[in-house]
C-alpha positions in Angstrom: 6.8 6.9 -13.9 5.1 4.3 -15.8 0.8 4.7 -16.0 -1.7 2.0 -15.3 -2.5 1.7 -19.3 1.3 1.0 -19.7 2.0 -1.5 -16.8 -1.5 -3.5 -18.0 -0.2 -3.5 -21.9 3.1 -4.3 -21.4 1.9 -7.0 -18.3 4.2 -5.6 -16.3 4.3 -7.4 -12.2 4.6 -5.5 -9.4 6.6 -7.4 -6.5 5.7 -8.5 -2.7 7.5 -9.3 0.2 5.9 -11.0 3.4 3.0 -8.7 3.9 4.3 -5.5 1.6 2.8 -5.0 -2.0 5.1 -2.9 -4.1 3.2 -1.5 -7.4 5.1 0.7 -10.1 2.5 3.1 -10.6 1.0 6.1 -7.9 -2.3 6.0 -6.8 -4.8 6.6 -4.7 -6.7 3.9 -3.3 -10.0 3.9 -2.2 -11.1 0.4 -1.4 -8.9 -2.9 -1.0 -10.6 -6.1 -0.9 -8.3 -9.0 0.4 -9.7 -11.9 1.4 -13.2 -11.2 3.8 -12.0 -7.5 4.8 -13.4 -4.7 3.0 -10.5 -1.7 3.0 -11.2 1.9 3.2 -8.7 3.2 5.8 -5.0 3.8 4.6 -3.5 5.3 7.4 -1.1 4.1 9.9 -2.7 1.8 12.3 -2.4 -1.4 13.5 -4.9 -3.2 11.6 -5.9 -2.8 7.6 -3.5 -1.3 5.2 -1.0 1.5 4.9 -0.6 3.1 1.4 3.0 4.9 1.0 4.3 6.8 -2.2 7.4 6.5 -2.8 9.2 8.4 -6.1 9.1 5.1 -8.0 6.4 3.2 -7.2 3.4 2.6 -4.7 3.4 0.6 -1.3 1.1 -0.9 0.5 1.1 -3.1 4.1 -1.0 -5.4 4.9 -0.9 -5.7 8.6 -3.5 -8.5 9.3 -1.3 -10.9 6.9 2.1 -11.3 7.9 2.6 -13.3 4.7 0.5 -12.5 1.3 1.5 -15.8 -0.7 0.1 -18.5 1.9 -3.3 -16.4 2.7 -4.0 -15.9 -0.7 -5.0 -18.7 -3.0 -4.2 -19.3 -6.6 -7.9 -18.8 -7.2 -8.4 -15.4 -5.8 -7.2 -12.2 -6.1 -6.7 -8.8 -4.4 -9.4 -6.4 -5.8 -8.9 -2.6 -5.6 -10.6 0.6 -6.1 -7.8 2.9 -6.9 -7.5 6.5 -8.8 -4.0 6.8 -10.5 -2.2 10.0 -9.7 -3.2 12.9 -11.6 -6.5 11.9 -12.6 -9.9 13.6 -11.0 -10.4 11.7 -7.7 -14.6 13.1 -7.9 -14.8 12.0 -11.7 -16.1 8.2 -11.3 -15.0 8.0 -14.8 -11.3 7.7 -13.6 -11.8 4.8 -10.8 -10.6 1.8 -12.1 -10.6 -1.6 -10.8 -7.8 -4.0 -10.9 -6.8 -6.9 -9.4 -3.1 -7.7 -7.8 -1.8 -11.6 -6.8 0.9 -13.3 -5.7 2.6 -15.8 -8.2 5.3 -17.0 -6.7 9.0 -16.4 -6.0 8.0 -12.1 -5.0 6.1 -11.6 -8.3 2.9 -9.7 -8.1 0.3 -9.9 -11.4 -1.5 -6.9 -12.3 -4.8 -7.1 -13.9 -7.4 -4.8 -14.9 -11.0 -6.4 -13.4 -13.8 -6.7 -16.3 -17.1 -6.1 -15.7 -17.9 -10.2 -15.3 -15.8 -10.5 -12.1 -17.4 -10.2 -8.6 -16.6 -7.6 -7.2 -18.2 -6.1 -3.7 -19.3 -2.2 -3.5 
């Protein structure tokens, strides 16, 4: 399994399909921003987002967008809070912040956020 360090240096894209993010890392998240919804329920429900693990990489549903691609502009992003497998869930020091989009034909950038982007608490 590949870290977060080695899927940002390498600029390695995750992939989506309709509303389903698929990220080659594990995780835990802890707050998904997409679009005007702030994100801090995971589990199976009707509205939100559902985080699985799966032995290879991370998924996540986004069941108020049926399709990622058209509701997400080439101008913004989907910001996460997430804590990569592993690491100290209570140590602040391991949350990081990265950003995921859509680019076209199921390819899914991955970027670590800097401290210049906006990003809501």
């Amino acid at each position: 399994m590949k870290s977060l360090d080695e899927i940002l240096q390498n600029n390695i894209s995750g992939m989506y399909y309709g509303n389903r993010v698929l990220l080659p890392f594990h995780f835990t998240a802890l707050k998904i921003v997409i679009e005007k919804d702030i994100i801090t329920d995971f589990s199976i429900r009707e509205k939100g987002a559902y985080v699985n693990e799966c032995p290879e990489f991370t998924e996540i549903y986004f069941m108020d967008y049926p399709e990622l691609e058209p509701n997400i502009s080439k101008y913004e992003n989907i910001k996460m809070v997430i804590v990569e497998k592993g690491k100290d869930i209570f140590d602040f020091n391991t949350h990081r912040k990265i950003a995921i989009r859509p680019e076209g034909d199921h390819v899914l950038s991955i970027k670590e956020i800097d401290e210049n982007t906006i990003f809501i608490e």
